[in-house]
C-alpha positions as CSV (number, residue, x, y, z in Angstrom):
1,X,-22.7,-12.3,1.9
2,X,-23.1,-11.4,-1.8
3,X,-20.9,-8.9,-3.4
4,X,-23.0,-5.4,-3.3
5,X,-23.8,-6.1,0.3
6,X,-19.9,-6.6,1.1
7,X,-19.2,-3.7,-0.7
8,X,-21.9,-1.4,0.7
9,X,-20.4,-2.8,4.2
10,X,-17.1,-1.4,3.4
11,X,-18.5,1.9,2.1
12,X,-20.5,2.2,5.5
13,X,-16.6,1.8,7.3
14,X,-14.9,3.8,5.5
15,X,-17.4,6.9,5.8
16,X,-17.4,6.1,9.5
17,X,-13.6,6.4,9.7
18,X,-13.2,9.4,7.8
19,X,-16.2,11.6,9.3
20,X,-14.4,10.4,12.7
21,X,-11.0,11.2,12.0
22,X,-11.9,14.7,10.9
23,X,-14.4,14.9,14.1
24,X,-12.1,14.2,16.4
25,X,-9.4,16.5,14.6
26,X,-6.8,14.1,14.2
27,X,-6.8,14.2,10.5
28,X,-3.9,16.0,8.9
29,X,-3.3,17.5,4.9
30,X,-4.6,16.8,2.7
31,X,-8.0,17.3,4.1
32,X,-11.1,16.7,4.0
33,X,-9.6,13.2,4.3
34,X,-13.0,11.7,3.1
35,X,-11.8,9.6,-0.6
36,X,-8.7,9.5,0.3
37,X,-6.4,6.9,2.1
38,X,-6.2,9.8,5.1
39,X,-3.0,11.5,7.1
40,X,-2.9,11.5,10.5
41,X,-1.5,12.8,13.3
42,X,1.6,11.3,14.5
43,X,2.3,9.2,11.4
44,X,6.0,10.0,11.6
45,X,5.7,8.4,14.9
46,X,3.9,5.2,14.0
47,X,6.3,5.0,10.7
48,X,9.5,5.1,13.1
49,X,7.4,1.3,14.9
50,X,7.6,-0.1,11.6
51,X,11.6,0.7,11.2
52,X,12.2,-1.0,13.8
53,X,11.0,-4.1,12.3
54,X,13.6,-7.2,11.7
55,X,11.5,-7.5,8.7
56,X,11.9,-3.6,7.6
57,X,16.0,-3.8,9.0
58,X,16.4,-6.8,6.3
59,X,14.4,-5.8,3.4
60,X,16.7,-4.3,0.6
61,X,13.5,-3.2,-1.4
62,X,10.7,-2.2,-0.7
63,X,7.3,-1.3,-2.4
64,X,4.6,1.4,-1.2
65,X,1.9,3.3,-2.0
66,X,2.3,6.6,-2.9
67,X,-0.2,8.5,-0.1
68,X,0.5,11.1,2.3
69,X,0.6,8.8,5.7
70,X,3.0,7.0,4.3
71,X,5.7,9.6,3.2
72,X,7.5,8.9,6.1
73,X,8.3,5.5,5.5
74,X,9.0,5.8,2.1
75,X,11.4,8.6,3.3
76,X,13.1,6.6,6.0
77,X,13.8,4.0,2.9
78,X,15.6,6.2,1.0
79,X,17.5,7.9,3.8
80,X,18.9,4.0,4.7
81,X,19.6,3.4,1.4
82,X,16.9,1.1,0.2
83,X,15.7,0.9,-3.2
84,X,12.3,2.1,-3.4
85,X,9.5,1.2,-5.5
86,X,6.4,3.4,-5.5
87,X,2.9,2.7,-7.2
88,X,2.0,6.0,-9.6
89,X,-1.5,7.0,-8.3
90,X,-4.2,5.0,-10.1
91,X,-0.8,3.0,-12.0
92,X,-2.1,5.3,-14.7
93,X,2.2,5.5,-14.8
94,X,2.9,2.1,-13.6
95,X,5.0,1.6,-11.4
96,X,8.5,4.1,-10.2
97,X,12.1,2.7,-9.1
98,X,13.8,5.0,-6.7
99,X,17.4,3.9,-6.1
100,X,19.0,6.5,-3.3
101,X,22.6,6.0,-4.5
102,X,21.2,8.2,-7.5
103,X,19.5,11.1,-5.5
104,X,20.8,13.4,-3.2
105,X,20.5,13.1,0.4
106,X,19.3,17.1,0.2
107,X,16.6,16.0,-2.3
108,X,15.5,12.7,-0.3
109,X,12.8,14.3,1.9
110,X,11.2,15.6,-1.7
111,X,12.0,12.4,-3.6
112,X,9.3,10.1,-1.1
113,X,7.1,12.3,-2.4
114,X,4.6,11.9,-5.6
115,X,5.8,14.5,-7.6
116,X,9.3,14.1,-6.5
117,X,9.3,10.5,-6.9
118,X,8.9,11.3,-11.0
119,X,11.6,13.8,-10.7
120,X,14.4,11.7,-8.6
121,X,12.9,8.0,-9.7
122,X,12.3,6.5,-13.0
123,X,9.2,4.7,-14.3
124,X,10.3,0.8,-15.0
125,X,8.9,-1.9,-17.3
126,X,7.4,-4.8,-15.3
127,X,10.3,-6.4,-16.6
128,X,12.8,-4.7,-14.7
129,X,10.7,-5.4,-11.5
130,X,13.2,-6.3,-8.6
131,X,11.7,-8.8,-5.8
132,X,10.6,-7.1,-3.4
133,X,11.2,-8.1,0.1
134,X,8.6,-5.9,2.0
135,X,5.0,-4.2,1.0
136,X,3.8,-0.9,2.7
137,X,0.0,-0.4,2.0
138,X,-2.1,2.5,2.8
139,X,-5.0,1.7,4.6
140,X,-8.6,3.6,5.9
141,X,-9.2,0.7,8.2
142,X,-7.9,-2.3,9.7
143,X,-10.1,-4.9,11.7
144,X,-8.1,-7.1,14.5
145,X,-7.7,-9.7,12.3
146,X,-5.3,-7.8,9.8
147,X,-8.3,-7.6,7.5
148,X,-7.9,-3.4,6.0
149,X,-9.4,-1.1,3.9
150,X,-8.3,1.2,0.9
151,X,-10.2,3.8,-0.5
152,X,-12.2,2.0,-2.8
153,X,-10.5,2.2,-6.3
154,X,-9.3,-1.6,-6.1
155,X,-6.0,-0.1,-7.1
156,X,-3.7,-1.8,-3.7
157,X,-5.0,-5.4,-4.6
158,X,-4.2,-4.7,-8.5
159,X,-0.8,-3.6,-7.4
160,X,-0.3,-6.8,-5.2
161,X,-2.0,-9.2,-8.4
162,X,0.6,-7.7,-10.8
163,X,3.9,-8.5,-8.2
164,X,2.6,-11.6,-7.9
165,X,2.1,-12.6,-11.6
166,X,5.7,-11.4,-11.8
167,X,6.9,-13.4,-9.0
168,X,8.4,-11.1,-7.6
169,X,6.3,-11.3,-3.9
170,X,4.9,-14.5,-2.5
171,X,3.0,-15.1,0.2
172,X,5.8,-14.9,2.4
173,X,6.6,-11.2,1.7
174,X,5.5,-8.9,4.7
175,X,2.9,-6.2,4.3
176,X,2.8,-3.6,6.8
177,X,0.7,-0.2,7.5
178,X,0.7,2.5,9.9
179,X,-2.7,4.3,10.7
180,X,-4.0,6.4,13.4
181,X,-5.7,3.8,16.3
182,X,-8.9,5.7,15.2
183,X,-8.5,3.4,12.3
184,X,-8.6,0.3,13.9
185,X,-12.5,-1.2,13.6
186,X,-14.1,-4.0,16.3
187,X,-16.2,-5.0,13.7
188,X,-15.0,-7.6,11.2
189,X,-13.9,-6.2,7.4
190,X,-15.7,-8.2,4.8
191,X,-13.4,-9.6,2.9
192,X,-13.3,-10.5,-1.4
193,X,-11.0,-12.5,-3.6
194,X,-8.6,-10.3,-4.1
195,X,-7.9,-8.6,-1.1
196,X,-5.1,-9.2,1.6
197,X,-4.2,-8.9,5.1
198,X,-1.4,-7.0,7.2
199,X,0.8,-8.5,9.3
200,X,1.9,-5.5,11.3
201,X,-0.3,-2.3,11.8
202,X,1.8,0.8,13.6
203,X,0.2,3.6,15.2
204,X,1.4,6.7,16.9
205,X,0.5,4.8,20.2
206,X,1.7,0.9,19.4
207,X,3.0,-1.8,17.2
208,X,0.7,-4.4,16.5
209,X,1.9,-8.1,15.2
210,X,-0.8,-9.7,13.8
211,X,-1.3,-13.2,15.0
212,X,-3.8,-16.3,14.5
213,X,-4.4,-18.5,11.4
214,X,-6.9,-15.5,8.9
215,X,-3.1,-14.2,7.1
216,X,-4.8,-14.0,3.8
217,X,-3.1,-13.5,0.2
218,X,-5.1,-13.8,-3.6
219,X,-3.3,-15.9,-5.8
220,X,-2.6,-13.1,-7.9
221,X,-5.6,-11.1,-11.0
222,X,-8.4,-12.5,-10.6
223,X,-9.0,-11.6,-14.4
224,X,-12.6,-12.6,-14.7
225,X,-13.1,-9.9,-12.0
226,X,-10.7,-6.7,-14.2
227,X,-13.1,-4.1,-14.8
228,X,-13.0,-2.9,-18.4
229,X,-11.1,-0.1,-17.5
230,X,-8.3,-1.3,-15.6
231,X,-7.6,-3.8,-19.0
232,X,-6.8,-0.9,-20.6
233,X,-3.8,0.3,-18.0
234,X,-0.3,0.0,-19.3
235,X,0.4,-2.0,-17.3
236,X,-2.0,-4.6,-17.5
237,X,-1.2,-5.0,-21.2
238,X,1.9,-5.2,-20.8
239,X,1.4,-8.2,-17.6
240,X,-0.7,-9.6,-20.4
241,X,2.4,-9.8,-23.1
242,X,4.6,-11.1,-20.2
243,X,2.7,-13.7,-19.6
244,X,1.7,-14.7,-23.4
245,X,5.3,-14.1,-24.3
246,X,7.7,-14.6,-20.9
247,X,9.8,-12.3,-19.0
């Protein structure tokens, strides 16, 4: 399948997701959920699945995205004392480190979120990156196969390229999401380069493990494939000294 026809593919799920999620009312704010990576109902509940993940109990950091559905996860990290890193939207900022030792525990609930996380966190260099022992991803869809869907910007997969040029994820780290089961497509997501699968999807109703041989991860930035703009992020130039130069 050649690229526009992948990506008009995509575009067809995602508008189908959205315009149901708000049809059937189970959307939550910020609505309309349409461009956006959308809140649900019962995302606290489908958060607390994830927690209960060996793979969550273990991980001492932990990365996310910095969208609505997933406040409650990044707030569940805090409150057990994980160190937090959270994606600035569009990485226009890079990336934030929250360390709960420094914050506190009456400003946790407003540190997971975006503008809380730049009032409690601080923006690091990619030097300072820690490894990170488990990814949460925000996702519009998610086929059967672990296969998902952002909103369209490319801005997850950058995020994931950059770890991994640090080395600080391999294909070993876990990536969960939660979603509504709304969410989850029959259909198959067409996949590119340089995006990824889930392992574990978490909705208000269930914990899904994903299992079977399609666990998918790039190799990192697929740098003939950078748009223009994203080259001129922070923190692509500064990926770019690292690895002229070395960490």
């Amino acid at each position: 399948m050649e690229t526009k026809e992948v990506k008009k593919l995509k575009n067809e799920i995602r508008r189908k997701i959205w315009d149901l999620l708000e049809e059937k009312d189970v959307a939550a704010f910020p609505r309309p959920v349409h461009g956006r990576i959308p809140n649900f109902k019962g995302a606290d509940i489908a958060a607390q699945r994830i927690t209960g993940l060996p793979e969550w109990q273990k991980a001492s950091v932990v990365k996310s995205n910095p969208d609505s559905p997933q406040y409650h996860l990044r707030l569940q990290a805090l409150r057990e004392g994980k160190i937090l890193i959270m994606a600035t939207p569009r990485l226009i900022h890079g990336f934030l480190l929250l360390n709960p030792r420094l914050i506190p525990t009456s400003r946790l609930s407003q540190a997971a979120t975006i503008a809380g996380a730049f009032k409690y966190g601080r923006l690091i260099s990619l030097r300072e990156m820690p490894n990170i022992d488990l990814i949460v991803t925000g996702c519009v869809a998610v086929d059967r196969r672990g296969a998902r869907l952002g909103k369209g910007g490319g801005y997850s997969e950058l995020e994931y390229g950059i770890l991994k040029e640090l080395g600080v994820v391999d294909e070993k780290t876990p990536i969960v999401t939660t979603i509504h089961d709304l969410q989850v497509v029959s259909e198959e997501i067409p996949m590119e380069v340089h995006d990824y699968t889930v392992d574990y999807y978490a909705t208000p109703r269930r914990l899904v493990k994903i299992d079977g041989g399609f666990r998918y991860r790039p190799r990192g930035i697929y740098w003939d494939l950078l748009k223009p703009e994203l080259r001129e992020l922070r923190v692509i130039k500064e990926l770019i000294e690292i690895k002229h130069r070395g960490r």
